[in-house]
C-alpha positions as CSV (number, residue, x, y, z in Angstrom):
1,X,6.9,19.5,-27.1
2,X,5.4,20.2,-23.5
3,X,6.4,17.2,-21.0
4,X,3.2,15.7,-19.4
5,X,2.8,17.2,-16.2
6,X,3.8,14.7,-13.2
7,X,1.6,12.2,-11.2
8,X,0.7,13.3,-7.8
9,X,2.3,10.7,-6.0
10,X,5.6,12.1,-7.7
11,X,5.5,15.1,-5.5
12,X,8.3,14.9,-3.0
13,X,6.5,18.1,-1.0
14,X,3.4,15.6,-0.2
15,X,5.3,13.1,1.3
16,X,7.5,15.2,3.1
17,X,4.6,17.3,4.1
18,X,1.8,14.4,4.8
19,X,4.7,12.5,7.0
20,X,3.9,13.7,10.5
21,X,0.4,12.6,9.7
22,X,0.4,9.4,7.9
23,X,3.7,7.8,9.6
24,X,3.3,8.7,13.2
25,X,6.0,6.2,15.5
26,X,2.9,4.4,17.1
27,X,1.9,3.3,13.2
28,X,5.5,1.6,12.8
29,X,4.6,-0.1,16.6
30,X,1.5,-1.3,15.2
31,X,2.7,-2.6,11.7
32,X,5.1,-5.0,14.1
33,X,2.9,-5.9,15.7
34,X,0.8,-7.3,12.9
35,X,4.0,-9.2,11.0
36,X,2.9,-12.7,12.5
37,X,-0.7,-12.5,11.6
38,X,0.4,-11.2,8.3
39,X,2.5,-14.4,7.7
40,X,0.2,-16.7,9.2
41,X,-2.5,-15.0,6.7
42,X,0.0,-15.8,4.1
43,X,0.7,-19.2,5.3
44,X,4.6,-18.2,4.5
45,X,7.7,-18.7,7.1
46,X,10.3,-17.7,5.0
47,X,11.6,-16.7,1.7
48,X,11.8,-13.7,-0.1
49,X,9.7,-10.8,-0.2
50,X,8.3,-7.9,-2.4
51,X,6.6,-5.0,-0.4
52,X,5.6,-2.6,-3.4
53,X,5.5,1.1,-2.2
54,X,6.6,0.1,0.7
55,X,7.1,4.2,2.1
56,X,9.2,4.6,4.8
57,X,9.7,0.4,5.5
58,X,6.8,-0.2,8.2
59,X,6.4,-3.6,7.2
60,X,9.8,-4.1,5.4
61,X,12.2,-3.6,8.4
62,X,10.0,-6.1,10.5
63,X,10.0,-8.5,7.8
64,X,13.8,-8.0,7.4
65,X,13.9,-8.7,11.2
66,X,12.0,-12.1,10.8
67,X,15.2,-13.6,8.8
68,X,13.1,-12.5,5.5
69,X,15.0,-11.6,2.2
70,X,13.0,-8.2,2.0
71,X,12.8,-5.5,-1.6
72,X,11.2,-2.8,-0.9
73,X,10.3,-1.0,-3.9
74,X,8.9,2.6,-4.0
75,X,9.1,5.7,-6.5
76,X,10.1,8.3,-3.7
77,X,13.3,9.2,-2.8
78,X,12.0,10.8,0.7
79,X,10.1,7.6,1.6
80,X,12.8,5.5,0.9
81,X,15.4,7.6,2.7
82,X,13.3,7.1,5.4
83,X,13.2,3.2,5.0
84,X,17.2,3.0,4.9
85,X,17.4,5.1,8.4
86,X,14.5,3.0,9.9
87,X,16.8,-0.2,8.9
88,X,19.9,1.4,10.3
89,X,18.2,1.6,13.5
90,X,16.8,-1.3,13.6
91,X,20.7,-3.2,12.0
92,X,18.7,-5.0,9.1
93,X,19.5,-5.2,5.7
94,X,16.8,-4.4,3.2
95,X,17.2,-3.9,-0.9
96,X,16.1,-1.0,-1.6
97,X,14.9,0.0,-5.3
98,X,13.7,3.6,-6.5
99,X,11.4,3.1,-9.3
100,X,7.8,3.1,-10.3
101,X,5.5,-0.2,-9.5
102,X,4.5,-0.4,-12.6
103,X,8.2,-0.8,-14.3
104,X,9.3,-3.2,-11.7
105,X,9.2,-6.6,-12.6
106,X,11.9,-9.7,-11.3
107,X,10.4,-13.2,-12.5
108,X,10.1,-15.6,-9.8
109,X,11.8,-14.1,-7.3
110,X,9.4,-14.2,-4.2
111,X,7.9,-15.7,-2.1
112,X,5.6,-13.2,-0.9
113,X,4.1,-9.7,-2.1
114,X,2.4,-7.1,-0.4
115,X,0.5,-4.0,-0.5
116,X,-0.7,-2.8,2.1
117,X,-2.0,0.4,3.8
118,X,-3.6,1.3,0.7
119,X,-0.8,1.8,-1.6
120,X,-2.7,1.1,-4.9
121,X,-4.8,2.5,-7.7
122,X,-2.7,5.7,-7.4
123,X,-2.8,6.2,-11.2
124,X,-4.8,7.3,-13.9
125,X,-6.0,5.1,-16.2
126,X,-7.4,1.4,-14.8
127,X,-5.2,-0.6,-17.3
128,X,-2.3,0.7,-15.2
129,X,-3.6,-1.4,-12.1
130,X,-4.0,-4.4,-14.5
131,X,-0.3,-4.0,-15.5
132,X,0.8,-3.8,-12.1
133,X,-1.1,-6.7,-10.8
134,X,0.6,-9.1,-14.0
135,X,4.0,-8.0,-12.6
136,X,3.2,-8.8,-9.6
137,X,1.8,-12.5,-10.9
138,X,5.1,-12.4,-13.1
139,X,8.0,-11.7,-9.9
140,X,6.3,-14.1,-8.0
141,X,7.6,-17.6,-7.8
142,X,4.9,-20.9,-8.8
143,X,2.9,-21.3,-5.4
144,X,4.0,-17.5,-4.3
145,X,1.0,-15.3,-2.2
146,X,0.4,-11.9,-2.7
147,X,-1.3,-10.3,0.0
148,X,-3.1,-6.8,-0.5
149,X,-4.4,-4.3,2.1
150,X,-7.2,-1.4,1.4
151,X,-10.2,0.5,2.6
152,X,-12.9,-1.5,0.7
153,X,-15.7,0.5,-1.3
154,X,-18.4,-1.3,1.6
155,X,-16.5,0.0,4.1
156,X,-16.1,3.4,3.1
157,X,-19.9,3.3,2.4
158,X,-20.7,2.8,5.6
159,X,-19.2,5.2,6.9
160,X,-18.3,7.9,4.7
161,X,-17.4,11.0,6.4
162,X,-16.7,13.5,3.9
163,X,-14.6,15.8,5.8
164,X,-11.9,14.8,8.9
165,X,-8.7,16.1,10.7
166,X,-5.8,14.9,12.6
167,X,-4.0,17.0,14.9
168,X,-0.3,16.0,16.2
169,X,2.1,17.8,17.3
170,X,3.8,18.6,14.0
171,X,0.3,20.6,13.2
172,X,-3.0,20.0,11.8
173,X,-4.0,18.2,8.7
174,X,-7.9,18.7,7.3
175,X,-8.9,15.8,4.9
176,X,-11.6,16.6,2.7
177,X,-13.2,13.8,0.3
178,X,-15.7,13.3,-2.5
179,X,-16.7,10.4,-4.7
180,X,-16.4,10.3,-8.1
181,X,-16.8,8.5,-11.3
182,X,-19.7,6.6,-10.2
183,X,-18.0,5.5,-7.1
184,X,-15.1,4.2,-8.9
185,X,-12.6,7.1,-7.1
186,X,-11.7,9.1,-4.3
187,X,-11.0,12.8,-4.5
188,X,-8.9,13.6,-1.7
189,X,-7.6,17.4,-0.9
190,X,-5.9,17.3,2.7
191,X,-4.9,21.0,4.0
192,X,-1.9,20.6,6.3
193,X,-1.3,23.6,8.7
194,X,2.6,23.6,10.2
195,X,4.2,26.8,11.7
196,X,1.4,28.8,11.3
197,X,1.2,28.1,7.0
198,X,-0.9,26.0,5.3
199,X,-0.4,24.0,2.0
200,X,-2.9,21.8,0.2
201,X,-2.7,18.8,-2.2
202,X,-5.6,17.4,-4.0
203,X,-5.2,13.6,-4.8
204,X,-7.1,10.6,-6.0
205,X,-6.8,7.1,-6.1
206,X,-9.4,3.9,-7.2
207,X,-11.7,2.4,-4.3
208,X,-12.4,-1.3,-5.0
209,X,-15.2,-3.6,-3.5
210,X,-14.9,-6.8,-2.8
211,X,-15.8,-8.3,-5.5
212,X,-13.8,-5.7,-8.1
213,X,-11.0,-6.5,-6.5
214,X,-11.1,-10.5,-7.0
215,X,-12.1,-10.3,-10.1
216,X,-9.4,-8.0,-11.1
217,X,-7.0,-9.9,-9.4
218,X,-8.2,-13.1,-11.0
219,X,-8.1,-11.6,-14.6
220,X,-4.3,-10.5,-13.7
221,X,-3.5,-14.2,-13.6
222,X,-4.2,-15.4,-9.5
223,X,-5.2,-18.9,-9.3
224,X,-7.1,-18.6,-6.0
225,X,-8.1,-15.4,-4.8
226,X,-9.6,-15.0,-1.1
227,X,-11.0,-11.8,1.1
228,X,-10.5,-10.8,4.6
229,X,-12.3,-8.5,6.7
230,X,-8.1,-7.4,8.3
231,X,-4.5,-8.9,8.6
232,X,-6.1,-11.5,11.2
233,X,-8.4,-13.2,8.9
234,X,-12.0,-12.0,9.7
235,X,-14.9,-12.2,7.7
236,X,-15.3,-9.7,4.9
237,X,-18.6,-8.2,5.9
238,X,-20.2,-5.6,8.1
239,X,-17.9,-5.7,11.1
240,X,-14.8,-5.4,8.8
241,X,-12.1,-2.9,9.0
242,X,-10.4,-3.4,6.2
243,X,-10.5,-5.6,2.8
244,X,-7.1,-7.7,2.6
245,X,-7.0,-10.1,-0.7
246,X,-4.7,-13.0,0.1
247,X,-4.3,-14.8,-3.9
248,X,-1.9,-17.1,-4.8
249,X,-0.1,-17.5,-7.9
250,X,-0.3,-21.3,-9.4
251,X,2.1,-23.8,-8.1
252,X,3.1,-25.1,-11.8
């Protein structure tokens, strides 16, 4: 029989193509630079952590840094190759594990879990985000936070721009963007233009409000479930950059 054709996010030419672009060195400046209003947002000093697709360790390798016990878990060999060298450099150590969100599951064992930049709602059918959001409830320990980072469905409302570029030195990458599904996705196709070729990739991933994403995170199994307009703990609302879910798992 045929074998189902692979996810998008399995596609080790996106990553290493869409690099330059998504993880320049000022982003890894910035992501340090947001680790103490992250953990104040948490309202966690130390522990263990979970950063689930955590790419190339932006967040992990500070964490590591902080005296954290830090898994970073993420399905693509490139990114995570990436990670180890970015650890190396920095003299941390950081467990690294190759697999799929959704297959990962260690009971109890955190402290803390994060997604961040966006790194959810990559898959195809919506019970997939339920499943990853139990085993998230599920490796957490009683009393653990989970703290989760995207572009909120107001946000992008506001401001919707359905075509946009970035140039860096590497080249030039041209997003394009439509919503679909009743404004329950985002189709993506980003053109990328390096050494005079181009190569495209069409992608799409689930766009949450506000209130989808408490209620899904409530029906996963959170106990408290609150929303942020950013990492420092603004207001969800107009002036917003981001929505960031901080939910905590019950302490018994």
């Amino acid at each position: 029989m045929p074998q189902a054709a692979p996810d998008w996010f399995e596609e080790e030419a996106f990553w290493a193509t869409s690099y330059p672009f998504m993880f320049p060195p000022e982003n890894f400046e910035e992501a340090r630079e947001e680790i103490d209003a992250l953990l104040a947002l948490a309202g966690c000093e130390e522990g263990a952590v979970l950063d689930l697709a955590c790419g190339p360790g932006r967040y992990a390798v500070p964490l590591a840094e902080h005296g954290f016990a830090v898994t970073g878990v993420d399905a693509t060999p490139f990114l995570l190759d990436k990670g180890r060298a970015y650890a190396r450099e920095r003299s941390v150590a950081v467990e690294w594990v190759e697999t799929d969100m959704r297959r990962f599951v260690r009971p109890a064992a955190f402290d803390l879990a994060l997604s961040l930049f966006t790194s959810f709602g990559y898959f195809e059918a919506w019970e997939e985000n339920e499943e990853v959001l139990r085993n998230v409830v599920e490796s957490l320990k009683p009393g653990g936070v989970f703290v989760f980072d995207t572009l909120g469905k107001e946000l992008i409302a506001q401001g919707f721009e359905a075509t946009g570029s970035i140039e860096r030195a590497e080249g030039l990458m041209i997003q394009r963007r439509r919503v679909i599904d009743d404004w329950s996705r985002m189709d993506n196709e980003w053109i990328m233009i390096q050494d005079g070729a181009a190569r495209t990739f069409r992608y799409h991933h689930w766009i949450f409000s506000g209130r989808e994403l408490k209620e899904l995170l409530c029906a996963a199994g959170f106990a408290a479930v609150h929303l942020f307009g950013g990492l420092g703990g603004s207001t969800y609302g107009p002036e917003a950059r981001r929505l960031v879910a901080v939910a905590r798992k019950a302490a018994d």
